[in-house]
C-alpha positions as CSV (number, residue, x, y, z in Angstrom):
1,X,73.2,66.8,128.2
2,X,76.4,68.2,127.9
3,X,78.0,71.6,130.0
4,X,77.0,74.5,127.5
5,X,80.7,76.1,128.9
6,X,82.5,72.4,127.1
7,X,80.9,72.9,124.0
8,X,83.4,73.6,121.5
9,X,82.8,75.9,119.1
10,X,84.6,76.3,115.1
11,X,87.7,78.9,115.1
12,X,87.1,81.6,113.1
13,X,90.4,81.4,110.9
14,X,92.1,78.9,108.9
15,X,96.0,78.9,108.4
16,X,97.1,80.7,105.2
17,X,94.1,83.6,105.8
18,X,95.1,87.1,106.0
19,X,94.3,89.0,109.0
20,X,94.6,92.6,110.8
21,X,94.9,93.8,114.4
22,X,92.5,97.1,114.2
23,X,92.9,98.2,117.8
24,X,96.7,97.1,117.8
25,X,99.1,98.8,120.3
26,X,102.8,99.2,119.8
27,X,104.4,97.3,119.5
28,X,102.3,96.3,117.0
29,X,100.9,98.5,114.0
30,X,97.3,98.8,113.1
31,X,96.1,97.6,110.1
32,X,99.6,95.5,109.3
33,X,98.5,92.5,107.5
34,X,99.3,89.2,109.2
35,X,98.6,85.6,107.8
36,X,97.6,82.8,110.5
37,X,99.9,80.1,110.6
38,X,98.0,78.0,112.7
39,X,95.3,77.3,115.9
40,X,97.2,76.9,118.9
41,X,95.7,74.1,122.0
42,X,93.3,75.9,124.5
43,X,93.5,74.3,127.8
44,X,89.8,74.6,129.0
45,X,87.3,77.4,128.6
46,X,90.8,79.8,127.6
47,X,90.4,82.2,124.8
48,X,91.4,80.8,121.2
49,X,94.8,82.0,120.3
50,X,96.9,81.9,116.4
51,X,100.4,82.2,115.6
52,X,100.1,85.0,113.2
53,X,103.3,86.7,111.2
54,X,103.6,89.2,108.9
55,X,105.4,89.2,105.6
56,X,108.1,92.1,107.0
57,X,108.4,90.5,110.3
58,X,111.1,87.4,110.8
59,X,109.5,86.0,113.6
60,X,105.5,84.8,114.5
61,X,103.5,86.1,117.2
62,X,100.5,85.1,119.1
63,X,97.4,86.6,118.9
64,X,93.8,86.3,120.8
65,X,90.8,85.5,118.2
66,X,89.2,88.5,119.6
67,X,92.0,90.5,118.4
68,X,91.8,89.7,115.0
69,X,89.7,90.7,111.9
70,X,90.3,89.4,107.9
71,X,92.2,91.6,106.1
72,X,90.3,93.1,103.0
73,X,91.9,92.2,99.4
């Protein structure tokens, strides 16, 4: 039987989906709407990470999965 800790488990977002930082800190704002660009690799039991950019920003950032809630609308 496998190690539950090597399990892996689905990511919650897809690229394309819109997303929000609720408990952002600046530099980032709360509630700015972001759109996953895609998964980035974990390297063992690390957290799940995006690339995430908003429509108003010319650059991506990264964010943790635990971060992140879909953006209503």
């Amino acid at each position: 039987m496998s190690d539950p800790s090597e399990i892996l488990r689905a990511p919650r977002f897809s690229p394309g989906q819109r997303v929000i930082i609720p408990r952002a800190k600046p530099p980032l704002e709360a509630g700015k709407v972001y759109r996953i660009g895609r998964l980035l690799p974990t390297e063992g039991g690390s957290r799940t990470q995006y690339r995430i950019k908003s429509d108003s920003d010319a650059f991506e950032r990264v964010a943790d999965e635990a971060a992140l809630e879909i953006a209503d609308g």
